[in-house]
C-alpha positions in Angstrom: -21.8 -7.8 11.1 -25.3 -9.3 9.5 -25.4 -8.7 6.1 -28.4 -5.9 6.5 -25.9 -4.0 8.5 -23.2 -3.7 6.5 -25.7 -2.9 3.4 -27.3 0.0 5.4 -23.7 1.4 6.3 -22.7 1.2 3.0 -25.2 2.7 1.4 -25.7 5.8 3.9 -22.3 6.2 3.3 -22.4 6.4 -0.2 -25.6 8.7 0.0 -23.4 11.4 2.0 -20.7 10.7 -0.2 -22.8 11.6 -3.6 -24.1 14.8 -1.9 -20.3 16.4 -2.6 -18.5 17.0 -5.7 -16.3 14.6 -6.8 -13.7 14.7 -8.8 -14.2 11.0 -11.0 -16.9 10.0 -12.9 -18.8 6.8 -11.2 -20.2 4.1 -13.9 -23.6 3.1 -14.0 -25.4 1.3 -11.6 -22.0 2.1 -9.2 -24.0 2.6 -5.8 -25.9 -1.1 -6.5 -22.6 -2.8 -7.4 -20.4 -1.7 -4.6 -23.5 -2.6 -2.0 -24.2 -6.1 -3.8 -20.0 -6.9 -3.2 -20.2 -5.4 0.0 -22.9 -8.1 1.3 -21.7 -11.1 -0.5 -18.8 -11.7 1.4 -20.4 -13.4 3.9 -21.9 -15.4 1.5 -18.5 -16.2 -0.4 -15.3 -15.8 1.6 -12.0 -15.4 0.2 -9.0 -17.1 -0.1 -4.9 -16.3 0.1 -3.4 -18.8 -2.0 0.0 -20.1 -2.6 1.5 -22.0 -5.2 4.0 -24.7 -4.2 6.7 -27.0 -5.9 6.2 -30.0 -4.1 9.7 -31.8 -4.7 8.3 -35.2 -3.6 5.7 -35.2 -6.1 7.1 -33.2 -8.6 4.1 -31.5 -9.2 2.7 -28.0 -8.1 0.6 -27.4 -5.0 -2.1 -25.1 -4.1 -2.5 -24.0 -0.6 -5.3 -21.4 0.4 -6.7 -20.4 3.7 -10.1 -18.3 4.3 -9.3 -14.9 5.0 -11.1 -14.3 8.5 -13.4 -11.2 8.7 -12.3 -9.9 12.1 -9.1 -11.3 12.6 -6.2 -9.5 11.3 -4.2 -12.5 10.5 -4.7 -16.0 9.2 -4.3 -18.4 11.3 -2.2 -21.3 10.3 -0.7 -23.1 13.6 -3.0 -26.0 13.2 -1.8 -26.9 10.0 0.9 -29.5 8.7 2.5 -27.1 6.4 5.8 -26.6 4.5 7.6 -24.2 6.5 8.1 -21.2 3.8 4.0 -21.4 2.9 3.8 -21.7 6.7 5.8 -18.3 6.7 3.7 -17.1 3.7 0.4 -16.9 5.5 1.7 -15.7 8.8 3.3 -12.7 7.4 -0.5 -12.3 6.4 -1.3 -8.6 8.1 -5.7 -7.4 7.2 -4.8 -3.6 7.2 -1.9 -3.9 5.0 -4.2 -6.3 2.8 -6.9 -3.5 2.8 -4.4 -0.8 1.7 -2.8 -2.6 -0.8 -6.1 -3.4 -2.4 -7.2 0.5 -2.2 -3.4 1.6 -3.7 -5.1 -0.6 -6.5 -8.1 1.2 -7.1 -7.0 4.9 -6.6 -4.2 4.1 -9.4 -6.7 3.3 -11.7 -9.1 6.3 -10.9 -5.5 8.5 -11.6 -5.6 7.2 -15.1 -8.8 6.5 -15.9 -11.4 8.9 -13.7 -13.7 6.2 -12.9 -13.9 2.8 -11.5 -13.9 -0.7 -13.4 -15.8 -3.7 -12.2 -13.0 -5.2 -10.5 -12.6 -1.7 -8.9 -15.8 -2.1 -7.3 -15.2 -5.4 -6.6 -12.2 -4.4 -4.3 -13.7 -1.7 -2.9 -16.8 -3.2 -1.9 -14.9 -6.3 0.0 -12.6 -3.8 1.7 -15.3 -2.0 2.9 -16.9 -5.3 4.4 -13.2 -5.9 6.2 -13.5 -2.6 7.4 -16.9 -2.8 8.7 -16.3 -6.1 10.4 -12.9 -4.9 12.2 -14.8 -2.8 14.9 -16.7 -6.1 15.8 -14.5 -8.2 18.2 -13.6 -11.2 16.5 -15.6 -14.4 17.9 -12.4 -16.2 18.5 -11.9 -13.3 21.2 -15.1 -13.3 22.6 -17.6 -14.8 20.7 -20.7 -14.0 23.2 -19.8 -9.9 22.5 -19.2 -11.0 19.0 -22.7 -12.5 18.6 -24.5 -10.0 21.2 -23.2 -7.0 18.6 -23.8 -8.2 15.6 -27.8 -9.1 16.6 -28.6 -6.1 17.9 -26.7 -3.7 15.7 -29.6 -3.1 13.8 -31.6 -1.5 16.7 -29.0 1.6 16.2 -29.3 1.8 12.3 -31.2 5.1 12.7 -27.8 7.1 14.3 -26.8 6.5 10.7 -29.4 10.0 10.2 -26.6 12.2 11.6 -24.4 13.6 9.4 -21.7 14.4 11.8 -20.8 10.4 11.5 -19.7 10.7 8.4 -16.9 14.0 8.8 -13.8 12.1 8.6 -12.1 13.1 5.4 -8.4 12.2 5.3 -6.4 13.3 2.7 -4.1 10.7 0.9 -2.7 7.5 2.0 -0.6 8.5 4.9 -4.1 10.2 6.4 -6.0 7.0 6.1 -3.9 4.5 7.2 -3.1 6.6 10.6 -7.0 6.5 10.7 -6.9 2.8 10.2 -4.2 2.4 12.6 -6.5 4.0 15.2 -9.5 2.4 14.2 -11.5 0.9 17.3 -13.2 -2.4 18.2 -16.2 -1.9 19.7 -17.6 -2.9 22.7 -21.8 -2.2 22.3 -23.7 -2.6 19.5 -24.1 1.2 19.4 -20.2 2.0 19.0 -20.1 -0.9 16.3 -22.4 1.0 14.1 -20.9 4.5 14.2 -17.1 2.9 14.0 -18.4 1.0 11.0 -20.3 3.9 9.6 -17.3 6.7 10.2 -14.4 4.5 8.5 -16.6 3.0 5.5 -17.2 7.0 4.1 -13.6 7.9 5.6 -12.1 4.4 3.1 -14.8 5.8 0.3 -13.7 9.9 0.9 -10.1 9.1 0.3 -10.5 6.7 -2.8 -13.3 8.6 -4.4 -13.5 12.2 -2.6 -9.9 12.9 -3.0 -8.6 15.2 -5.8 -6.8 13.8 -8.1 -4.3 16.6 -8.4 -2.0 16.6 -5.3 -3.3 19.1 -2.9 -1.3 22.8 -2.3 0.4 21.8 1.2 1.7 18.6 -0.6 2.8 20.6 -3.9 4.6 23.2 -1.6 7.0 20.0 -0.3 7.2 18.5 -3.7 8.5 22.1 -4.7 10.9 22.7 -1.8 12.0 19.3 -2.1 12.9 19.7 -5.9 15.1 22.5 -5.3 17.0 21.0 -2.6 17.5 17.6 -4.8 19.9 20.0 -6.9 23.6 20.7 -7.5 25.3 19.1 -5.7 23.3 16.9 -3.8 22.0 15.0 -7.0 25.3 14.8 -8.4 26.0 12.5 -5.4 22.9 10.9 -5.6 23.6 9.8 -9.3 27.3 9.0 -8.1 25.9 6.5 -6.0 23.9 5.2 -8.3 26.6 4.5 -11.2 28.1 3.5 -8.2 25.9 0.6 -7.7 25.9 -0.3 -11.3 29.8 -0.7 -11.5 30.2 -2.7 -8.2 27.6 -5.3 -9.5 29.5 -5.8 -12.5 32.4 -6.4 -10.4 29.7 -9.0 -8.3 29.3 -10.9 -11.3 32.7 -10.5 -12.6 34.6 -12.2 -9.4 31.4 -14.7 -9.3 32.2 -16.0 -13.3 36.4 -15.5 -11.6 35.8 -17.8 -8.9 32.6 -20.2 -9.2 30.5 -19.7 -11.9 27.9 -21.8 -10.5 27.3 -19.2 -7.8 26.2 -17.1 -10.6 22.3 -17.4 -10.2 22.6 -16.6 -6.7 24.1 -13.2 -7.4 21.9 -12.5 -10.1 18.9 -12.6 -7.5 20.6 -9.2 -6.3 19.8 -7.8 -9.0 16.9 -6.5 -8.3 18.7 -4.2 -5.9 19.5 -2.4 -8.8 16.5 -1.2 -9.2 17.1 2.0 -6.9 20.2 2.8 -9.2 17.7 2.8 -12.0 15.1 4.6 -11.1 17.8 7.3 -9.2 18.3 8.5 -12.9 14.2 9.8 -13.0 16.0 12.3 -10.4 17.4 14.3 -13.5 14.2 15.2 -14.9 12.4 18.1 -14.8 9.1 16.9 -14.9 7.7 16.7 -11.1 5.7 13.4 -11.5 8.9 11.6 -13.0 11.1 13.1 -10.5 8.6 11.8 -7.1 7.8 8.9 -9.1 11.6 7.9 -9.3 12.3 8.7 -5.6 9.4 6.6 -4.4 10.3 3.7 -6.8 13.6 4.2 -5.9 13.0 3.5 -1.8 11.5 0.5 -1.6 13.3 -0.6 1.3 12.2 -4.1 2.5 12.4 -5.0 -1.3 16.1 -3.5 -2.0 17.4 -5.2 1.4 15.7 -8.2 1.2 17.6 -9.1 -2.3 20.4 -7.9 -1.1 20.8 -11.2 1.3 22.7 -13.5 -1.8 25.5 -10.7 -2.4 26.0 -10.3 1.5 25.9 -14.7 1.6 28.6 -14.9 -1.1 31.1 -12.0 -0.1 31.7 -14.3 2.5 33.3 -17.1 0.0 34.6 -14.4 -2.3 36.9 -11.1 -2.2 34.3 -9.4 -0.5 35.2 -5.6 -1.6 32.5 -5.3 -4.8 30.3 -7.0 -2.8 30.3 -4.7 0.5 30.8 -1.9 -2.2 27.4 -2.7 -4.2 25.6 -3.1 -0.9 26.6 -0.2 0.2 25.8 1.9 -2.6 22.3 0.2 -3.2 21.6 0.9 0.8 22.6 4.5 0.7 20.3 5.1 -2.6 17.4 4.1 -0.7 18.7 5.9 2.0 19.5 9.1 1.1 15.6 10.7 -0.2 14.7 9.8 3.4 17.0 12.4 4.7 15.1 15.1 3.6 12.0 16.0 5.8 10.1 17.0 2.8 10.1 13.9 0.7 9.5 11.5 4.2 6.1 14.0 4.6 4.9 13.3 1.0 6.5 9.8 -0.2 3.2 7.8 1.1 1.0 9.9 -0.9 3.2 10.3 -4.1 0.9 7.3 -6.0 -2.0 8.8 -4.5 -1.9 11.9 -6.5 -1.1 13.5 -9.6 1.5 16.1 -9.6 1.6 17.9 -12.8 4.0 21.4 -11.5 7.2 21.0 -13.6 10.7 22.1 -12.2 11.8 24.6 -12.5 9.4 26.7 -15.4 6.2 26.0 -13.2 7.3 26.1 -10.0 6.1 30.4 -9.8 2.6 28.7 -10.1 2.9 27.5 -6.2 4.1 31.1 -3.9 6.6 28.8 -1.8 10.0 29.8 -1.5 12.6 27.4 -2.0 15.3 27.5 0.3 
């Protein structure tokens, strides 16, 4: 989109947006910040980057390729590249860029009730990615490309309905299924009403949101708490001393049969991190105890590092190594077995959750079964 576009979207956006009651306190001069980021990215585009030992050389190597507007990923084929920076970009994905940039922001609005510079700095470029993903890229078809973006300002008046801006999702998991559905548009017309719906829908569930966890999601939390009891968390922390012991038996047989090996088990190591954060399951605080579960199932993480012990049970006894795996598997695992915590988990850093188990827990009329 033209830059006048995207600063009339945004700043209609923001109009409907100040019209409500919101729950954090927006600095100074917010409004003109977010719009002035919002319109420079056209003017300076951004950059992944990678750092790279470059063994030939023996120096360090900084690769970087533009982020493209309307493209969800960069594209790298044309370039002579080492094959893991090759891998680096490619695994590049624009919507999971955009939520990880908004996780960013609403973490700092949980604990400080406003929004730094570099806040708006994020927010204001993800709202420009957002905008610019109902546009067809010009790679697809650059005449639409070019046809949409000139005459999108002929439809800037729609922007006087208020029944554009109505879609108000409620946490994470809300917005990214909203994302996930999000259009590309084929007139100039659609362009401006897809751009105008998702910037206040991205803006509603950073800044609109409550920052206390909303009832329906308290109600889970609650049922969910009462059910990770007895004897369920008993074998949830057995498998978590479970996972400590086996990867002292790891490094044990490692320093047994080839010490050298011993850096490439220690990589595992930050599989143990489910077995550490299983033990926030004992507390009775509610934050601690959801923040410990989602900590505690970061899947691609845990089973990623978990590669070097699998690689050396094959040259060792490989019974503490299948054993730790196991264990560390079944940690982030088990949480996902209950329906309440898969409901809730995406939202868990999107809120704050302040019931206690179980001396607050009559505050919420839910009962626990």
């Amino acid at each position: 989109m033209h830059g006048e576009t995207h600063k009339v979207v945004t700043q209609r956006a923001l109009s409907y947006l100040r019209s409500m009651e919101l729950p954090v306190v927006l600095p100074r001069n917010f409004d003109r910040k977010l719009v002035r980021e919002n319109v420079k990215l056209d003017e300076e585009a951004e950059y992944a980057e990678m750092r790279y030992f470059d063994f030939e050389t023996g120096g360090t190597r900084v690769y970087r390729r533009r982020i493209a507007h309307h493209s969800e990923n960069i594209d790298v084929a044309s370039q002579n590249l080492p094959s893991d920076v090759q891998l680096f970009f490619a695994l590049y994905n624009k919507k999971r860029d955009i939520l990880g940039r908004l996780d960013k922001v609403r973490r700092e609005i949980l604990r400080y009730r406003t929004v730094s510079e570099a806040g708006i700095a994020e927010l204001g470029k993800v709202l420009h990615y957002v905008q610019d993903r109902c546009v067809p890229s010009p790679t697809y078809d650059k005449w639409l490309h070019d046809e949409i973006e000139k005459k999108a300002r002929k439809y800037h008046e729609l922007l006087d309905d208020p029944t554009i801006f109505d879609a108000k999702p409620i946490g994470r998991k809300e917005l990214r299924k909203m994302l996930d559905r999000q259009p590309v548009a084929r007139t100039p017309r659609e362009a401006v009403i897809c751009a105008a719906k998702y910037t206040f829908a991205v803006l509603f569930a950073v800044l609109g949101n409550a920052l206390e966890a909303p009832a329906g999601h308290l109600e889970k939390a609650v049922r969910l708490r009462g059910k990770f009891s007895g004897r369920v968390l008993q074998v949830y922390i057995g498998l978590a001393l479970l996972a400590l012991i086996s990867f002292a038996l790891v490094l044990y047989e490692v320093w047994k049969t080839n010490i050298y090996y011993l850096f490439i088990a220690a990589l595992s190591a930050v599989s143990l991190q489910p077995a550490l954060f299983a033990f926030k399951s004992l507390s009775k605080n509610m934050q601690t105890f959801l923040n410990g579960l989602f900590e505690a199932t970061d899947i691609i993480e845990t089973f990623s590092f978990l590669i070097p012990a699998l690689s050396l049970s094959i040259l060792m006894n490989p019974l503490p190594f299948l054993l730790f795996s196991l264990s560390a598997t079944m940690l982030v695992v088990f949480p996902f077995l209950f329906k309440d915590f898969r409901e809730i988990r995406e939202d868990i850093p999107w809120f704050l959750w302040r019931t206690a188990y179980p001396s607050e827990t009559k505050r919420v009329k839910v009962k626990i079964s």
